[in-house]
TIPA-658319 format. One line per 2 residues: number of its first residue (from 1); for each residue z negated, x negated, y of C-alpha. Coordinates in steps of 0.05 Angstrom, whole numbers, plus 5000, padded with zeros to 4 digits. Layout:
NUM) Z:X:Y  ...
//
This chain:
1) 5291:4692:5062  5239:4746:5074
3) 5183:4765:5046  5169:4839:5028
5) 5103:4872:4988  5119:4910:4929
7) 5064:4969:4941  5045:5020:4883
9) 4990:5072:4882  4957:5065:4815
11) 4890:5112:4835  4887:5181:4864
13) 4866:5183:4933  4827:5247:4917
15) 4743:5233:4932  4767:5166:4991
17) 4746:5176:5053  4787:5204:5112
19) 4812:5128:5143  4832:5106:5065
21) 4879:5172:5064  4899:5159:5121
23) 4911:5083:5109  4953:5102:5049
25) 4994:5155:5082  5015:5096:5143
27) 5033:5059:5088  5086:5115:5060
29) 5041:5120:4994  5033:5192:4984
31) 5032:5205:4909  5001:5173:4849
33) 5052:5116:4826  5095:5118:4883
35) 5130:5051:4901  5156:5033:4963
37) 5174:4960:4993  5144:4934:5062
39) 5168:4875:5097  5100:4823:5094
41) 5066:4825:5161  4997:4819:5185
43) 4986:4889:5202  5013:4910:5132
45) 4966:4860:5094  4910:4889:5134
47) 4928:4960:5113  4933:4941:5035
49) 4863:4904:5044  4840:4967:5060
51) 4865:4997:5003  4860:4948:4948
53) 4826:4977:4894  4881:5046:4891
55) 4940:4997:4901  4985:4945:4857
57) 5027:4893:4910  5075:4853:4880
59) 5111:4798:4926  5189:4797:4923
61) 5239:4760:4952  5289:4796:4991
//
C-alpha cells in the first residue's frame, strides 16, 4: 500500500513571507482549514517542513 500525507492549514498565511505562501499554494493549501491528501514523497515532506508550524499532517493508508 501507499502512503499519502493528510495536510491541513490550521494558521493564516497572512504576515509569512513570500516562499512560505508560496510553499503553501504548491501544496494546494489555499484557505485556512483546507484539507487535501498528497501521496508521501521526498519533495512533499520537504515542502511541509517548510511549513510546519501553519500545517496539521496526518499519515493515512491508502
Amino acid at each position: 500500500m501507499a502512503k499519502a500525507l493528510k495536510l491541513t492549514l490550521v494558521k493564516s498565511k497572512i504576515g509569512s513571507t513570500k516562499k512560505v505562501r508560496a510553499t503553501l499554494t504548491g501544496l494546494g493549501l489555499t484557505r485556512t482549514n483546507k484539507t487535501i491528501v498528497r501521496s508521501d514523497t521526498p519533495e512533499i515532506r520537504g515542502m511541509v517542513r517548510k511549513v510546519q508550524h501553519l500545517v496539521r499532517v496526518e499519515e493515512i493508508e491508502c
